[in-house]
BAMIDREN-448168 format. One record per atom (N, C-alpha, C, O, CB): residue number from 0; residue in three letters; x, y, z. Coordinates in steps of 0.001 Angstrom, whole numbers. Atoms other than C-alpha are relative to their C-alpha. Glycine has a CB too. Layout:
{NUM; "Ala"; {X; Y; Z}}
...
This chain:
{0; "Unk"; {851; -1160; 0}}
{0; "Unk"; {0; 0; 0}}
{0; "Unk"; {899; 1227; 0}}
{0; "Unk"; {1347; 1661; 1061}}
{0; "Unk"; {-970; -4; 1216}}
{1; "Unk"; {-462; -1182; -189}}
{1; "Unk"; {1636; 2978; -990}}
{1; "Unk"; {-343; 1270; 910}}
{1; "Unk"; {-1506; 1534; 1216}}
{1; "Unk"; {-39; 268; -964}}
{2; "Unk"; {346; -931; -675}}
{2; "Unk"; {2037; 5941; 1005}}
{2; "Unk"; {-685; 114; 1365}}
{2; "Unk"; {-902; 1116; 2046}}
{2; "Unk"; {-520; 462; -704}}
{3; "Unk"; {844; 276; -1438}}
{3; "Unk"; {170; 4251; 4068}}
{3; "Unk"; {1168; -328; 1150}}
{3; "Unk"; {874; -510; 2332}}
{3; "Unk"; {-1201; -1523; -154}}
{4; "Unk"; {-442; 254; -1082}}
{4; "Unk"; {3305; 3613; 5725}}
{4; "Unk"; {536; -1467; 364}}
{4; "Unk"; {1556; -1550; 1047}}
{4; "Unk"; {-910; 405; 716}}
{5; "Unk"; {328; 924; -676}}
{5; "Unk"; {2688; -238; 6217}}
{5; "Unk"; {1187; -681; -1519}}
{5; "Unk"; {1070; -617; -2743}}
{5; "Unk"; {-1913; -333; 435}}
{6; "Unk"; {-758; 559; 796}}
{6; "Unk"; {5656; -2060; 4794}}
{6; "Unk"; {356; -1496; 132}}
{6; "Unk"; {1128; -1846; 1024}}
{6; "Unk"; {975; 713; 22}}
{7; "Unk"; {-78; 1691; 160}}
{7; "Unk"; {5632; -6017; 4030}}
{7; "Unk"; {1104; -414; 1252}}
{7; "Unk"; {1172; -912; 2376}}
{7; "Unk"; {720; -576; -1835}}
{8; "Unk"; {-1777; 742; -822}}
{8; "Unk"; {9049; -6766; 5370}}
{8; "Unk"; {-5; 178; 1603}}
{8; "Unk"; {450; -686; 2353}}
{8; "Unk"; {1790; 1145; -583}}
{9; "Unk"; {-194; -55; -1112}}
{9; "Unk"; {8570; -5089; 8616}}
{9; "Unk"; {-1046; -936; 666}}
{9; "Unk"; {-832; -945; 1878}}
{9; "Unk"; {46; 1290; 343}}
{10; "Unk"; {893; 648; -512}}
{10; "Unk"; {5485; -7537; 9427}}
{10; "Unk"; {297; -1082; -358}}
{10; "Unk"; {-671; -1795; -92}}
{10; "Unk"; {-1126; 314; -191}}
{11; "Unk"; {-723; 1326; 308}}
{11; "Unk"; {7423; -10639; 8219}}
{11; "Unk"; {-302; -809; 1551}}
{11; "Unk"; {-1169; -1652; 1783}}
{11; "Unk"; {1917; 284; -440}}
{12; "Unk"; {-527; 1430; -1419}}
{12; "Unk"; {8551; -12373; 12017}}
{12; "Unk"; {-1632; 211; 255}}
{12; "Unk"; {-2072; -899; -45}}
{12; "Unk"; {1567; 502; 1963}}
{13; "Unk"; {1262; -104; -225}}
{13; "Unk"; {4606; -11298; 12857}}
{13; "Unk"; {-676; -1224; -917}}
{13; "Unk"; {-953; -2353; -511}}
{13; "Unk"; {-456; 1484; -317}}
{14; "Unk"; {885; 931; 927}}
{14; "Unk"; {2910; -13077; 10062}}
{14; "Unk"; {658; -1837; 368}}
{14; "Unk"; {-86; -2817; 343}}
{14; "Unk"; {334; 631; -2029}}
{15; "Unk"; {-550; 1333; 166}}
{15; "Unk"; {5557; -16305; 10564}}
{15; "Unk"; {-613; -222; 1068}}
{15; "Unk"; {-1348; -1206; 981}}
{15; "Unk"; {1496; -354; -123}}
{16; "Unk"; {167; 705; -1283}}
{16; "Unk"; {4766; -16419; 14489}}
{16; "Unk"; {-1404; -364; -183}}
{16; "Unk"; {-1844; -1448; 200}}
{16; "Unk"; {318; 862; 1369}}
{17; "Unk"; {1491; 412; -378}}
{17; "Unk"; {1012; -16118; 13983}}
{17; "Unk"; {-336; -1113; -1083}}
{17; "Unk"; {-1158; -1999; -848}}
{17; "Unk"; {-1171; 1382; -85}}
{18; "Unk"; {-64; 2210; 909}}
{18; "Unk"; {1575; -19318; 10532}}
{18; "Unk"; {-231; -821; 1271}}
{18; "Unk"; {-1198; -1508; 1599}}
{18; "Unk"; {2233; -887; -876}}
{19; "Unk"; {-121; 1232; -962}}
{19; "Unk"; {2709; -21089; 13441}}
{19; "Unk"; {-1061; -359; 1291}}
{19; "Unk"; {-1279; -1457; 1804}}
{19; "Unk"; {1367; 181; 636}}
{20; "Unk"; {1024; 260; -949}}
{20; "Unk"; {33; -20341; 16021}}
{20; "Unk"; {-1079; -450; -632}}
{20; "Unk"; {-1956; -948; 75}}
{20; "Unk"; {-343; 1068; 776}}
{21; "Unk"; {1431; 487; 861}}
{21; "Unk"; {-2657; -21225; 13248}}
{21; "Unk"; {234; -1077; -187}}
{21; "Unk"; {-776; -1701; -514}}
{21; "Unk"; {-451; 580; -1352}}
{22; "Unk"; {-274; 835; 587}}
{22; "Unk"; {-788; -24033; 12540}}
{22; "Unk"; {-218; -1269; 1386}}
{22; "Unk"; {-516; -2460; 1291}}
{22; "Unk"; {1381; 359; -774}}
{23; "Unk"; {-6; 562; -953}}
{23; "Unk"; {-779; -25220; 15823}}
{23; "Unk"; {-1359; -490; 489}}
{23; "Unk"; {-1633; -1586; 980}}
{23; "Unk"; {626; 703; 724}}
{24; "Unk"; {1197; 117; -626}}
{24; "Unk"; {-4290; -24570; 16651}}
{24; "Unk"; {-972; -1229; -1245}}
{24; "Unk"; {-1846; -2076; -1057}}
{24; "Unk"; {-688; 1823; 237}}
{25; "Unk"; {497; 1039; 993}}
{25; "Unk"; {-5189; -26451; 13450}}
{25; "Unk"; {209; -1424; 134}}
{25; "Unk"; {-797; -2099; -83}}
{25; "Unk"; {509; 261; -1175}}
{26; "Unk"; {-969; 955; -395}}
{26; "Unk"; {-2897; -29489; 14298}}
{26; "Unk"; {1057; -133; -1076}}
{26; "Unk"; {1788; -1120; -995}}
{26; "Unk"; {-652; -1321; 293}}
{27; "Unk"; {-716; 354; 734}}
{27; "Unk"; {-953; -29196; 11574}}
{27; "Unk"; {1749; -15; 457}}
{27; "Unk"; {2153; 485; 1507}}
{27; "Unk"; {-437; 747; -1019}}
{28; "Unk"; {-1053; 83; -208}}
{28; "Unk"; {2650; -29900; 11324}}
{28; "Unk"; {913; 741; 236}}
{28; "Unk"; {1299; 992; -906}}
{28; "Unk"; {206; -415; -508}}
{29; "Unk"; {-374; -1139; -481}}
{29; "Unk"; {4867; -27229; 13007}}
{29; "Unk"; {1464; -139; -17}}
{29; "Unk"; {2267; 758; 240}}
{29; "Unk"; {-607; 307; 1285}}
{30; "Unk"; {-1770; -289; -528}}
{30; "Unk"; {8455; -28681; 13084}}
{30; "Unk"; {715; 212; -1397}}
{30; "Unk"; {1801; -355; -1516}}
{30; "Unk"; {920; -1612; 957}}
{31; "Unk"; {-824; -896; 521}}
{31; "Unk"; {9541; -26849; 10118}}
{31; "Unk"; {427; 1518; 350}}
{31; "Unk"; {1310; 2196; -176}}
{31; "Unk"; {-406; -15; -993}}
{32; "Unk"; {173; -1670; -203}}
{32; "Unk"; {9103; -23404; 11481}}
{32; "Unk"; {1443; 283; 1149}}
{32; "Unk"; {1960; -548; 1897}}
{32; "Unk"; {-1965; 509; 927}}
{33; "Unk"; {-1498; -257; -1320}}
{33; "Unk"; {12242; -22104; 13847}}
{33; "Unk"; {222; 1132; -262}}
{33; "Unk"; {440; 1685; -1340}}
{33; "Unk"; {1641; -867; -63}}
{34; "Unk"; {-55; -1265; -323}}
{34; "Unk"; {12441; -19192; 15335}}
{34; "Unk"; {1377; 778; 541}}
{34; "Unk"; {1019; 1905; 886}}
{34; "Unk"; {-967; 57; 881}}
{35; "Unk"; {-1136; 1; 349}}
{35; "Unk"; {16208; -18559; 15709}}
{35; "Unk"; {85; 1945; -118}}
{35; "Unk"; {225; 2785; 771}}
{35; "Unk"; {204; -1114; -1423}}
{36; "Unk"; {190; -1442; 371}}
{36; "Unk"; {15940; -15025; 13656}}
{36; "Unk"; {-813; 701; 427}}
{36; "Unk"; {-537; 1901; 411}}
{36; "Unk"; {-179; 217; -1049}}
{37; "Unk"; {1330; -830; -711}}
{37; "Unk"; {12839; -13794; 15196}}
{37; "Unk"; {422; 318; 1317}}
{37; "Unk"; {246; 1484; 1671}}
{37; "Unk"; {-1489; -896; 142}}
{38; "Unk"; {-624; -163; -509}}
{38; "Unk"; {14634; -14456; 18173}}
{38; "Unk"; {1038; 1031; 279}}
{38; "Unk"; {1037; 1695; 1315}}
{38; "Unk"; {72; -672; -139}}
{39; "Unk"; {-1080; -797; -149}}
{39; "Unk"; {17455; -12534; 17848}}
{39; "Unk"; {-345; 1564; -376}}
{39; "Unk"; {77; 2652; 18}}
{39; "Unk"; {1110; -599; -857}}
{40; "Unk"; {518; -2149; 374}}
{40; "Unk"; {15825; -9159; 16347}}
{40; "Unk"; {-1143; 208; 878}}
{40; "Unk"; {-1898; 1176; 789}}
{40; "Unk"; {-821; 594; -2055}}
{41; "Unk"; {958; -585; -1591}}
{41; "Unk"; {13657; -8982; 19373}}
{41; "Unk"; {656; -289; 1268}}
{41; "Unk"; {38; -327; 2332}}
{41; "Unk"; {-1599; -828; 281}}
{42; "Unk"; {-1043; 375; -1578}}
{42; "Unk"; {16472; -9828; 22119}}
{42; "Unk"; {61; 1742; 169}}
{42; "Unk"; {-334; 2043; 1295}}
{42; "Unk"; {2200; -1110; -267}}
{43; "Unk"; {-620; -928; -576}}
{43; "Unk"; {17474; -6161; 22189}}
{43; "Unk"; {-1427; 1179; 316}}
{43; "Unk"; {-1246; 2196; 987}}
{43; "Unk"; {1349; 483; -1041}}
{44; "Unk"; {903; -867; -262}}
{44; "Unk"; {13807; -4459; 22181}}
{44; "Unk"; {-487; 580; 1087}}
{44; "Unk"; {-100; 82; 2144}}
{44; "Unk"; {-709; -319; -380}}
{45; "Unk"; {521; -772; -1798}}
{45; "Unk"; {12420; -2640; 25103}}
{45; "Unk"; {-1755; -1177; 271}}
{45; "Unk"; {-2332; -1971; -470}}
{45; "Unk"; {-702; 2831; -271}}
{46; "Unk"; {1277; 923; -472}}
{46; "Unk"; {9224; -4436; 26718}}
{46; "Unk"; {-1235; 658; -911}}
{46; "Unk"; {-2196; 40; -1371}}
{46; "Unk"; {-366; 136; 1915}}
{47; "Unk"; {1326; -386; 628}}
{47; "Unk"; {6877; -2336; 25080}}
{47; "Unk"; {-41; -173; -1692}}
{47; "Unk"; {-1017; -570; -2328}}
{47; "Unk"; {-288; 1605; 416}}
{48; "Unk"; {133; 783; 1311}}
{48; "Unk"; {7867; -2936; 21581}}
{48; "Unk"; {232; -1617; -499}}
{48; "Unk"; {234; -2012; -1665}}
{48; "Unk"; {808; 644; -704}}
{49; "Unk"; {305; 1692; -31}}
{49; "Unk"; {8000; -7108; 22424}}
{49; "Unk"; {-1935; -318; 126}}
{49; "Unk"; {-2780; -1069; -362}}
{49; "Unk"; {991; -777; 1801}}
{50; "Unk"; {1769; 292; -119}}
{50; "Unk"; {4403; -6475; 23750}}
{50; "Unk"; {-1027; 194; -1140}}
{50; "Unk"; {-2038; -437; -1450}}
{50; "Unk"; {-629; 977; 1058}}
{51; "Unk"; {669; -331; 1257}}
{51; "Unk"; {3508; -4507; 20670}}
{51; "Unk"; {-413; -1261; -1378}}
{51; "Unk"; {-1347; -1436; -2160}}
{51; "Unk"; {1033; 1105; -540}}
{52; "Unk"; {-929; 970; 1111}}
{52; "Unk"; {5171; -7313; 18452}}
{52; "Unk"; {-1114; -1615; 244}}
{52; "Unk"; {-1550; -2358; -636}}
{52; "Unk"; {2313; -266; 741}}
{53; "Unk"; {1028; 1486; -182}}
{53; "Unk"; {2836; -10516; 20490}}
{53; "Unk"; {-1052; 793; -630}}
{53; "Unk"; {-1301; 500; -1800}}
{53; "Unk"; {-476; -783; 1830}}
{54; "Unk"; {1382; -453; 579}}
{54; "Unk"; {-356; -8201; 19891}}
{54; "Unk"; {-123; 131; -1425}}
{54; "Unk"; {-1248; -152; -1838}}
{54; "Unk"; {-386; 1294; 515}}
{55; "Unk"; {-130; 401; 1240}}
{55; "Unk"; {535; -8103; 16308}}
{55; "Unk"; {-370; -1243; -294}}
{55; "Unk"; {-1115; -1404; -1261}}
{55; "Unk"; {1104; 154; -365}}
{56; "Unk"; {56; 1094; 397}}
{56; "Unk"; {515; -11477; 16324}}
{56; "Unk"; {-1520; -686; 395}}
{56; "Unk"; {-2445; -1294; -143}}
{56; "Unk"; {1201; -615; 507}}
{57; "Unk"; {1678; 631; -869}}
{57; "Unk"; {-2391; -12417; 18520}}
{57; "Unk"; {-1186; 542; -992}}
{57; "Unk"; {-2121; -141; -1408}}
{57; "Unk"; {-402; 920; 1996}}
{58; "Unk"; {658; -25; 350}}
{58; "Unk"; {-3962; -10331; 16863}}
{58; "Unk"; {-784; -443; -1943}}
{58; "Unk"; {-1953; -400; -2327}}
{58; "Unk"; {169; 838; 671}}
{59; "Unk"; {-483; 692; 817}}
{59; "Unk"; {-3034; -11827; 13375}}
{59; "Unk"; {-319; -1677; -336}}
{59; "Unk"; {-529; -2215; -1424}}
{59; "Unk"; {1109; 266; 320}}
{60; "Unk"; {528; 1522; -521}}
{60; "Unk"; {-3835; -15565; 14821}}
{60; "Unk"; {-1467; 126; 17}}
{60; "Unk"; {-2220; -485; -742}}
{60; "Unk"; {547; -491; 1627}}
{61; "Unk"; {1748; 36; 186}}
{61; "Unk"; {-7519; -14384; 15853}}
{61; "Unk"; {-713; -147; -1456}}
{61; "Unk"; {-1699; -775; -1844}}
{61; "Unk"; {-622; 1464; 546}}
{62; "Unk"; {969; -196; 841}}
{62; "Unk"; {-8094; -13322; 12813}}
{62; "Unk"; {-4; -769; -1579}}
{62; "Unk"; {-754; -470; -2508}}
{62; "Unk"; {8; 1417; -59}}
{63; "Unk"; {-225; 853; 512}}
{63; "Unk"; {-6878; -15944; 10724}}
{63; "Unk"; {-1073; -1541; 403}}
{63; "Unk"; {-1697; -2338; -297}}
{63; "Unk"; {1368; 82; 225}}
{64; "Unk"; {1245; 1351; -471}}
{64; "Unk"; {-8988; -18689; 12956}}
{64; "Unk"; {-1351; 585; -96}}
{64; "Unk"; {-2266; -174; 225}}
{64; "Unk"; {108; -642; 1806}}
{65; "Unk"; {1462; -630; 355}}
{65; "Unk"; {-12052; -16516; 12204}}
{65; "Unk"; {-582; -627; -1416}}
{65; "Unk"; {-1596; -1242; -1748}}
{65; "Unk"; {135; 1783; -185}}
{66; "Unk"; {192; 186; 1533}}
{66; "Unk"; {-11530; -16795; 8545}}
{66; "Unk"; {-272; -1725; -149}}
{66; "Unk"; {-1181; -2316; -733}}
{66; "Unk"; {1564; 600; -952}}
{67; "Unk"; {-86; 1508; 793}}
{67; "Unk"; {-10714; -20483; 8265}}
{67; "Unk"; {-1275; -624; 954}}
{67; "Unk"; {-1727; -1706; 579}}
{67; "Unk"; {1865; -1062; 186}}
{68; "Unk"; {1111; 925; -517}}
{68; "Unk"; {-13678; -21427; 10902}}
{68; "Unk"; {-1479; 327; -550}}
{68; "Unk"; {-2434; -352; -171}}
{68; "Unk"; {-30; 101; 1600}}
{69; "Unk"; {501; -422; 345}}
{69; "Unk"; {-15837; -19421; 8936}}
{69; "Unk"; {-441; -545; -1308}}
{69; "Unk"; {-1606; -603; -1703}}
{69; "Unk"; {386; 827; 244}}
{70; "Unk"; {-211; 738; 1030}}
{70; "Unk"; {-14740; -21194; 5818}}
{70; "Unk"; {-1127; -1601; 527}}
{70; "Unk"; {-2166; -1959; -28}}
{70; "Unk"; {1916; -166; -188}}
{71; "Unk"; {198; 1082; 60}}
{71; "Unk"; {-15379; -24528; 7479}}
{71; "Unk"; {-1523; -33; 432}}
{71; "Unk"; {-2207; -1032; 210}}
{71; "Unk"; {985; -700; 688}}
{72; "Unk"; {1062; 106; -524}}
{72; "Unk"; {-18463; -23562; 9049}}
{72; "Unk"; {-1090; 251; -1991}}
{72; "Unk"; {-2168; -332; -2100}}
{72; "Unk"; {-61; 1370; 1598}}
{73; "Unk"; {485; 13; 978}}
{73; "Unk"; {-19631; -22671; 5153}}
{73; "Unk"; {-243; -1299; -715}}
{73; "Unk"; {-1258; -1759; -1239}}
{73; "Unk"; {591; 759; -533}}
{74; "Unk"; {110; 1506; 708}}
{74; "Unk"; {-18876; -25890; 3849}}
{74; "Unk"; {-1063; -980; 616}}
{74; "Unk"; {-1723; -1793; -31}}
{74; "Unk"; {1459; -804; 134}}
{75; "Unk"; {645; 1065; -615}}
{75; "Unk"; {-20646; -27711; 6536}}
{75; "Unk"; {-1401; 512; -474}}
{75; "Unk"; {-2231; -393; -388}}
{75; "Unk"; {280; -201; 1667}}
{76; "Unk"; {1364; -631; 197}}
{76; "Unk"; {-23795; -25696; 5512}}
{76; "Unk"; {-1028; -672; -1189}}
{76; "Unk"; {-954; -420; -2392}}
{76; "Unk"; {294; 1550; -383}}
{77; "Unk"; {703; 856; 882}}
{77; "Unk"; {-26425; -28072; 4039}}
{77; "Unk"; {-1384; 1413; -492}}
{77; "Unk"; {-1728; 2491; -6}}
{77; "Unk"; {-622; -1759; 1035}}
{78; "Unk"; {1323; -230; 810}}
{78; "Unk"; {-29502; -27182; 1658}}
{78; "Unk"; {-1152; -747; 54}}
{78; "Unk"; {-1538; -1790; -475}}
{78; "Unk"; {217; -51; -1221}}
{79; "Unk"; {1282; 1260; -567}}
{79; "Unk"; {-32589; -28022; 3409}}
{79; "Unk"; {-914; 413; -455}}
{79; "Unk"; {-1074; 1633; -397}}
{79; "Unk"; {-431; -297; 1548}}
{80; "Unk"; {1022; -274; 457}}
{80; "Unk"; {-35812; -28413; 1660}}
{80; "Unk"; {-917; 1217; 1080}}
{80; "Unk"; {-644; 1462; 2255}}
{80; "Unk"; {-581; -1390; -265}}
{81; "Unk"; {589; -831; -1057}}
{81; "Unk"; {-38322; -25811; 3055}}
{81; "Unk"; {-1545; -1091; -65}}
{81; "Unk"; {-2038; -1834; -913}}
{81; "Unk"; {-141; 2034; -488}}
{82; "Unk"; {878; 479; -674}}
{82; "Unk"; {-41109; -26948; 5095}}
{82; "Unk"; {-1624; 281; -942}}
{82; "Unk"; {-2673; -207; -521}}
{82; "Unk"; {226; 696; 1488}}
{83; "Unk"; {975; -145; 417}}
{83; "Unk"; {-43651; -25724; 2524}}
{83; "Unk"; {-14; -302; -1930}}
{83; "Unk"; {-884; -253; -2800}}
{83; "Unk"; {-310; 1338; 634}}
{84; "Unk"; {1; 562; 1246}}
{84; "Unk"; {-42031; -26931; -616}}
{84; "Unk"; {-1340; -1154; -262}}
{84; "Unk"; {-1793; -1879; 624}}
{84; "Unk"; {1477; -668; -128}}
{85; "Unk"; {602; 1243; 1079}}
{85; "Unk"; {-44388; -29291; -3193}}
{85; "Unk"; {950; -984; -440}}
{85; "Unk"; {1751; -594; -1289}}
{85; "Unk"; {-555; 578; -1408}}
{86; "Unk"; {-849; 675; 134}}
{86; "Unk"; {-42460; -32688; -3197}}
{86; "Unk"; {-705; -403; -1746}}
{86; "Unk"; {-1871; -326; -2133}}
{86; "Unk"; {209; -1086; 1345}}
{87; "Unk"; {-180; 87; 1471}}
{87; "Unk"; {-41963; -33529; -7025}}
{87; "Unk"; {-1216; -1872; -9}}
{87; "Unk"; {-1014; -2751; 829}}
{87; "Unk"; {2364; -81; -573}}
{88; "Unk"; {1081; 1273; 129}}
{88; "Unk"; {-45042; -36762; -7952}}
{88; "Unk"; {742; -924; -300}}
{88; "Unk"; {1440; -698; -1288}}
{88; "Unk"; {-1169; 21; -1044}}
{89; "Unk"; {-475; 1410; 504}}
{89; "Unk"; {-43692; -40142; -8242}}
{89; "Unk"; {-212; -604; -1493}}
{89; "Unk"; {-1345; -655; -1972}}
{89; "Unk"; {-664; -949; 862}}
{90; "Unk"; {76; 622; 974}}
{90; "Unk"; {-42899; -41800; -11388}}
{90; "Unk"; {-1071; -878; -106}}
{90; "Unk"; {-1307; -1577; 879}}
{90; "Unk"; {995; -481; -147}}
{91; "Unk"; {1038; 1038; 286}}
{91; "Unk"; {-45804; -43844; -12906}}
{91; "Unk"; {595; -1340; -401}}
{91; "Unk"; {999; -1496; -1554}}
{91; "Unk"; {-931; 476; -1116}}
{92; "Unk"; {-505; 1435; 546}}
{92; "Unk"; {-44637; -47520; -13019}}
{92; "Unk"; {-669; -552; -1599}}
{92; "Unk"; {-1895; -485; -1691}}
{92; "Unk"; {-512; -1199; 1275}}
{93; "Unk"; {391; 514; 979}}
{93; "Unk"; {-45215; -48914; -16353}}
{93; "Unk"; {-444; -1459; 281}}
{93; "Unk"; {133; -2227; 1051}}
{93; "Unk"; {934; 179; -907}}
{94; "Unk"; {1371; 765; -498}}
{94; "Unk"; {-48397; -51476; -16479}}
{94; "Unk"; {1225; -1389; -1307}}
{94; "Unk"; {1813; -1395; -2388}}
{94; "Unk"; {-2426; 1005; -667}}
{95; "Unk"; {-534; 2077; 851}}
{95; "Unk"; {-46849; -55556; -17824}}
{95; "Unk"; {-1110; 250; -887}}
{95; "Unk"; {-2152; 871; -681}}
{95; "Unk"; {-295; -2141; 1262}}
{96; "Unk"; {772; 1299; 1562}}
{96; "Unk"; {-48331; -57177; -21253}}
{96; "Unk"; {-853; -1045; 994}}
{96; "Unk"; {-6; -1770; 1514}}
{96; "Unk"; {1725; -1397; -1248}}
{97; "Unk"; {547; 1194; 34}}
{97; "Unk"; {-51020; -59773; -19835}}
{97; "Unk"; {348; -996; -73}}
{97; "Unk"; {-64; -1922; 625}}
{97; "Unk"; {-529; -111; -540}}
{98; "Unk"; {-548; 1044; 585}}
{98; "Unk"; {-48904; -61924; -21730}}
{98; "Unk"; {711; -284; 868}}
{98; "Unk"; {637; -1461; 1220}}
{98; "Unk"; {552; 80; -1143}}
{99; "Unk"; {-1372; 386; -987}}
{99; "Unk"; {-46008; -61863; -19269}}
{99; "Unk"; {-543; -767; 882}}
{99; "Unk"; {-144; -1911; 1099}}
{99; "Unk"; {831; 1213; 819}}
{100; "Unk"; {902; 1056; -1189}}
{100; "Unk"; {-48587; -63041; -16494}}
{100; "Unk"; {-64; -665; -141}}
{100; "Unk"; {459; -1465; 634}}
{100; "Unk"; {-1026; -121; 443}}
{101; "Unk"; {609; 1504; -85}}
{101; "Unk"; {-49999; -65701; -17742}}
{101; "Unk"; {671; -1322; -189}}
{101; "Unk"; {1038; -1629; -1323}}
{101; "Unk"; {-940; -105; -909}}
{102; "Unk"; {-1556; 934; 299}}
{102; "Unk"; {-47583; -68744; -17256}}
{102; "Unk"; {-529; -991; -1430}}
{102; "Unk"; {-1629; -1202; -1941}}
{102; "Unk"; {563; -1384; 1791}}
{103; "Unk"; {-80; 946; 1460}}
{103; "Unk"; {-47158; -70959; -20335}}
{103; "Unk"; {-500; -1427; -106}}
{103; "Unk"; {-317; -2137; 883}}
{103; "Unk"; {1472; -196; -430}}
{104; "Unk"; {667; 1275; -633}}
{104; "Unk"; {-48842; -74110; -20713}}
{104; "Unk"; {1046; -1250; -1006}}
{104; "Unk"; {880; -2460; -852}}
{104; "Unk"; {-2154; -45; -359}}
């Protein structure tokens, strides 16, 4: 977004920590992720820009499990006749030949 300020790169370790909290809460598989670098460029921050940095994330995680339960809650969503529908008339069986009946002598 130009001109807004809001630059990709600086929301990088954010977006990875809250992958991993979605990933977690999902069950999916988590032991590729390592935090190492994320680590180390938040060792020297003051408390209030570490706190800033989880709420990023938290808030990043919420809103990621919104979306995807939102998703799943769509899918589960059946198409139920309504209570005042006209059910469609049954096929008319086709009437036998006489002939077929009557056994053979």
């Amino acid at each position: 977004m130009v001109g807004s300020g809001y630059y990709r790169q600086a929301y990088a370790a954010q977006a990875y920590c809250a992958a991993y909290a979605a990933a977690q809460k999902f069950g999916l598989d988590t032991s590729a992720f390592h935090f190492d670098k994320v680590c180390q460029s938040y060792a020297e921050r003051s408390a209030d820009d570490k706190r800033g940095f989880i709420g990023d994330v938290k808030r990043a995680a919420y809103s990621i499990n919104r979306d995807v339960q939102r998703s799943f809650r769509d899918l589960e969503q059946t198409i139920q006749p309504d209570e005042f529908s006209v059910a469609a008339p049954k096929p008319a069986k086709a009437a036998k030949a006489k002939a077929e009946k009557e056994p053979e002598r």
